[in-house]
C-alpha positions as CSV (number, residue, x, y, z in Angstrom):
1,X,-8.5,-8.1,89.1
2,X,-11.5,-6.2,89.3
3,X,-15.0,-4.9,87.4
4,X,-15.9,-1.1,87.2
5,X,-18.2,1.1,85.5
6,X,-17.2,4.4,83.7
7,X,-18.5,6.8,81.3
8,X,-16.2,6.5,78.2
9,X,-15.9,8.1,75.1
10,X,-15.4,6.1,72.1
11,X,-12.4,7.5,70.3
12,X,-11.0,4.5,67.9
13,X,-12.3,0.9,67.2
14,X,-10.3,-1.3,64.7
15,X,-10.8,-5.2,63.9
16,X,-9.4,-8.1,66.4
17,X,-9.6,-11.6,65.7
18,X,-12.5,-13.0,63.9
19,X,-15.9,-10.9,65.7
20,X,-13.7,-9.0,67.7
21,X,-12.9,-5.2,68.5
22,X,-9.8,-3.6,69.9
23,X,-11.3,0.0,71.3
24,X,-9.4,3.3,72.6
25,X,-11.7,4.7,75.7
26,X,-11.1,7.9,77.0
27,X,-13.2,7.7,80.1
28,X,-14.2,10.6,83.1
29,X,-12.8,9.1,86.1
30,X,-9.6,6.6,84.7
31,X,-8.6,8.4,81.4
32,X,-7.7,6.3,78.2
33,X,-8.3,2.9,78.5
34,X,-6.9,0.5,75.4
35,X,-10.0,-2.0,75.6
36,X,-11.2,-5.3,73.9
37,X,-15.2,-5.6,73.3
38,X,-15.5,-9.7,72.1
39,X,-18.3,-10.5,69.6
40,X,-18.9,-6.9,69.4
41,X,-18.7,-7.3,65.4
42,X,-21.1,-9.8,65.2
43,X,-24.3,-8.9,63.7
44,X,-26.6,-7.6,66.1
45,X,-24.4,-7.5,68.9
46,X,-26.4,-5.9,71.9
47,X,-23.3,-3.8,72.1
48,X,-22.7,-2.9,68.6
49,X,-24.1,0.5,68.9
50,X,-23.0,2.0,72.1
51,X,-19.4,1.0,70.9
52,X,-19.0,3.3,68.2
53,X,-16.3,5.4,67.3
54,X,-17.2,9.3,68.3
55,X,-20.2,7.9,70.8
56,X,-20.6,8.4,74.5
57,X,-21.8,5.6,76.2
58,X,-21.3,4.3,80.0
59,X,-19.5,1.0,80.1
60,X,-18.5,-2.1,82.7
61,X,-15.3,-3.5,82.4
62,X,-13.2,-6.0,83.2
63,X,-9.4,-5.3,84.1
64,X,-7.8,-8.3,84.7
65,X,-4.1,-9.7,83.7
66,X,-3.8,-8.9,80.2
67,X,-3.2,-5.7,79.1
68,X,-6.3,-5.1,77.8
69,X,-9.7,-4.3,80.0
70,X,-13.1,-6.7,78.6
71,X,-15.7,-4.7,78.1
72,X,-18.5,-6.7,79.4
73,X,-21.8,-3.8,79.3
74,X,-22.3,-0.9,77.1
75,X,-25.1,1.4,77.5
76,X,-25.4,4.9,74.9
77,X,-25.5,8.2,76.3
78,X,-25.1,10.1,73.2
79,X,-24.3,9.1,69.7
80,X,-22.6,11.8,67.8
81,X,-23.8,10.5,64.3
82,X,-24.3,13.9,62.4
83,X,-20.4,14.5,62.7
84,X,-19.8,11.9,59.5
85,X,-22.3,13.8,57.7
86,X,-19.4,16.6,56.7
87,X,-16.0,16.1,56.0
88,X,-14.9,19.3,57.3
89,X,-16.9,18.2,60.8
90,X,-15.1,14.5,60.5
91,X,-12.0,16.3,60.2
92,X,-11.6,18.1,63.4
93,X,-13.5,15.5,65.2
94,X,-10.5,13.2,64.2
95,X,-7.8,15.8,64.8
96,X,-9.1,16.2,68.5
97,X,-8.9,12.3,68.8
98,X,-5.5,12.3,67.5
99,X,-4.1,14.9,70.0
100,X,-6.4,13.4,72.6
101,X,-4.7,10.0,71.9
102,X,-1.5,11.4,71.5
103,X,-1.5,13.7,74.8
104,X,-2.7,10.9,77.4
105,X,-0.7,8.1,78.3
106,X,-3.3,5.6,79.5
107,X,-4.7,5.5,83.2
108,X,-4.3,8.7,83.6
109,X,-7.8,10.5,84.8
110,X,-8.7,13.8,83.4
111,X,-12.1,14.6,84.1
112,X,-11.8,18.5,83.1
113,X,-10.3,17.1,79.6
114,X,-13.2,14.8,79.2
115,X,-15.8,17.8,79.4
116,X,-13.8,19.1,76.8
117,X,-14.0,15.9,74.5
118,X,-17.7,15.7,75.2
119,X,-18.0,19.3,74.7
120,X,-16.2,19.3,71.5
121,X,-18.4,16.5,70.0
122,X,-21.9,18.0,71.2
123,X,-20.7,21.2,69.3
124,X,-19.8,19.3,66.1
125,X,-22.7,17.5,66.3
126,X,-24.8,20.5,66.4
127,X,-23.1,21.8,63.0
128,X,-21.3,25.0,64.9
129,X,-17.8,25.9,63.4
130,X,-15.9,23.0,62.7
131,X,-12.6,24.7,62.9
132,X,-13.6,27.1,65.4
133,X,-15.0,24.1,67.6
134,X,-11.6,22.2,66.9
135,X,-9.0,25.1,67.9
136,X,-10.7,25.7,70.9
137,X,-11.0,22.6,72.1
138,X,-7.3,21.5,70.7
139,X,-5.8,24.5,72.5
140,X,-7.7,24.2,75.8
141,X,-6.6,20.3,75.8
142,X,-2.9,21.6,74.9
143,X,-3.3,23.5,78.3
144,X,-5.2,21.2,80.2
145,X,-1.8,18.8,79.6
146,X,0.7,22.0,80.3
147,X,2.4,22.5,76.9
148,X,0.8,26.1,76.4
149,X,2.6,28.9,77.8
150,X,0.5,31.6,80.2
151,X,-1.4,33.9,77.4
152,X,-1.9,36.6,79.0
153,X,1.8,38.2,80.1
154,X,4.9,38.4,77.8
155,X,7.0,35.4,79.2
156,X,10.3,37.6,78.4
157,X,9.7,41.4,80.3
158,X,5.8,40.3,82.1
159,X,4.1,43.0,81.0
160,X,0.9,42.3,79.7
161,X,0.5,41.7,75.9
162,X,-1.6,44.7,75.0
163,X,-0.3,45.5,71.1
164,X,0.2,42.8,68.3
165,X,1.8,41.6,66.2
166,X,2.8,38.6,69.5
167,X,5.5,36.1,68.8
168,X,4.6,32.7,69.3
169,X,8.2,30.5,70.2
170,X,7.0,27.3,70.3
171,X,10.2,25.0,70.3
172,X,11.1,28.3,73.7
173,X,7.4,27.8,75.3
174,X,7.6,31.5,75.2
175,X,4.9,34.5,74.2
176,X,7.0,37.7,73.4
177,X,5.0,41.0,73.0
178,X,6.8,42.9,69.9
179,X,9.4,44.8,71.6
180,X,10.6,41.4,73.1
181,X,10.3,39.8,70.1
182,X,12.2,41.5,67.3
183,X,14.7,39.5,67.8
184,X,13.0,36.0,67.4
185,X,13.6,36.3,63.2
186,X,12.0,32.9,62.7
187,X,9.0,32.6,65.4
188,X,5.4,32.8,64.6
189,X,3.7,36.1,64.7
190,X,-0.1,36.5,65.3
191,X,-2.2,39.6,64.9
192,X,-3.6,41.0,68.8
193,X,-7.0,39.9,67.6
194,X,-5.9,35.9,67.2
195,X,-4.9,36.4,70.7
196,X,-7.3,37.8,71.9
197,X,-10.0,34.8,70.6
198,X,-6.5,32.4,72.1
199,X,-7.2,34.3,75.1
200,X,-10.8,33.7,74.6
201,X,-11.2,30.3,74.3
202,X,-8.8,29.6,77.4
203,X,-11.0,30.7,79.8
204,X,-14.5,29.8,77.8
205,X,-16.9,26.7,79.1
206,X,-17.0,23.1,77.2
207,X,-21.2,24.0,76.4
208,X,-19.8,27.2,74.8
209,X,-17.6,25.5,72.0
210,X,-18.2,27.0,68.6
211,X,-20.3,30.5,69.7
212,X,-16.7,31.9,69.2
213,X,-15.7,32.1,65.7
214,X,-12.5,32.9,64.4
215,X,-12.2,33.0,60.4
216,X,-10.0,34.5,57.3
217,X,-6.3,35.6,58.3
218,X,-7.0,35.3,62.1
219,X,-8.6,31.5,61.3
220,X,-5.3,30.6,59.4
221,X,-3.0,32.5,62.2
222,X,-4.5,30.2,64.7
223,X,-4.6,26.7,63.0
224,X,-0.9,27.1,62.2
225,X,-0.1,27.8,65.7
226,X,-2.5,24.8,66.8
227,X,-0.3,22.9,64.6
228,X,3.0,23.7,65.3
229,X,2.1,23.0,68.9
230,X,1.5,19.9,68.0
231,X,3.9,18.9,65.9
232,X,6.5,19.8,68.9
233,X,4.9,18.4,71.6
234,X,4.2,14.4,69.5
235,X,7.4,15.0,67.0
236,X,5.1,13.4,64.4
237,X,2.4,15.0,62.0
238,X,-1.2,13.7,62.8
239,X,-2.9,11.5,59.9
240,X,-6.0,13.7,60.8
241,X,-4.1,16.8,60.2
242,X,-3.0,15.7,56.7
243,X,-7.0,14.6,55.6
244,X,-8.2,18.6,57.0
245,X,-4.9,19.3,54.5
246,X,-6.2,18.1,51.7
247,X,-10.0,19.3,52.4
248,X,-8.5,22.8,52.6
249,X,-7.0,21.9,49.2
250,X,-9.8,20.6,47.5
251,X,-11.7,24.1,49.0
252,X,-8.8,26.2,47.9
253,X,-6.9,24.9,45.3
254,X,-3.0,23.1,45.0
255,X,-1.7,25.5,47.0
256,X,-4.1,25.6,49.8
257,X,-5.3,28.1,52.1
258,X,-2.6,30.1,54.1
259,X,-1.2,29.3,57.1
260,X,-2.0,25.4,56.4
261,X,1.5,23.6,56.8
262,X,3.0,22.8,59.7
């Protein structure tokens, strides 16, 4: 049994028990936390604020026998509030929760993929590309937890992927350049330019979210990638995925924009 402080990101609060809240933390130094904040529901609650869903806020808890960790202090850092403000924002914001979630079993520190978080939601916050910010960030933390491939070399012959279109294998792991990958009938192609702003984005900073923007063919190349990584490494389609779906219907028609199934 013990106490211990942490920076935390706020990444899901639901209802627990009459005043209750049952919160996912994704915290700097002991990665996701499931968490129960009692009385935090209540109005005025002196913890109420700093325990908001898409906030940054340093914490004390309690991990004791149960399961769950008490969180007894709660202090703001940074409350992300101007993300709700636009659905397409709120979208991505939740998508990068959902593979955040999804990625991390709990305990496990990540530090670096915290910057990333953090970065992610400063960037939103600051209205830069929503679906810029969210690829970049998705595929850095698909690489921070090792389910990307190396980007830079053809995983086949090595040489280095100089000429598009690349094939993308996800179910293989494996980046073909397009002598190697006339074969693969059924594999994702992207044009040299989507992997160049891939390429990009691997190697950028978390303050530098969103300066990068990818949009039109390249945009749709690279969310259906980000997607189908997805998709392989949780075996289940995201919630989050399915509400930017329907904003990309309701900004394109029935049919949607391309590239927008999984």
């Amino acid at each position: 049994m013990a106490s211990y402080r942490d920076d935390v990101l706020v990444l899901k609060r639901r209802p627990y028990r009459d005043h209750d809240a049952l919160l996912t933390l994704f915290s700097r130094q002991h990665g996701k936390i499931a968490a129960v904040a009692k009385g935090v529901r209540r109005p005025q609650h002196k913890m109420a604020g700093a325990l908001q869903p898409l906030s940054w806020s340093e914490v004390a808890l309690y991990h004791g026998r149960s399961t769950l960790d008490t969180v007894t202090e709660a202090q703001l850092r940074q409350g992300y509030w101007r993300i709700a403000e636009e659905l397409e924002r709120f979208s991505w914001a939740l998508v990068l929760v959902d593979v955040l979630d999804q990625l991390w079993p709990e305990r496990e520190p990540s530090p670096t993929s915290f910057d990333w978080m953090a970065g992610a939601m400063e960037a939103l916050h600051a209205g830069r590309s929503p679906s810029s910010v969210g690829l970049a960030a998705g595929f850095r933390l698909l690489s921070i937890a090792g389910f990307l491939p190396d980007m830079e070399r053809c995983s086949a012959c090595e040489t280095a992927l100089t000429a598009g279109p690349v094939t993308m294998d996800v179910a293989d792991g494996q980046v073909l350049c397009p002598a190697c990958g006339v074969s693969q009938g059924a594999a994702q192609r992207i044009r040299l330019g989507s992997l160049r702003s891939l390429q990009y984005w691997l190697k950028d900073q978390p303050q530098r979210l969103g300066r990068a923007v990818v949009t039109g063919p390249m945009k749709g190349e690279l969310q259906h990638l980000f997607f189908q990584y997805v998709l392989h490494v949780t075996a289940k389609p995201l919630k989050s995925y399915q509400f930017l779906q329907n904003l990309d219907r309701m900004a394109h028609g029935p049919e949607g924009g391309k590239h927008t199934d999984y």
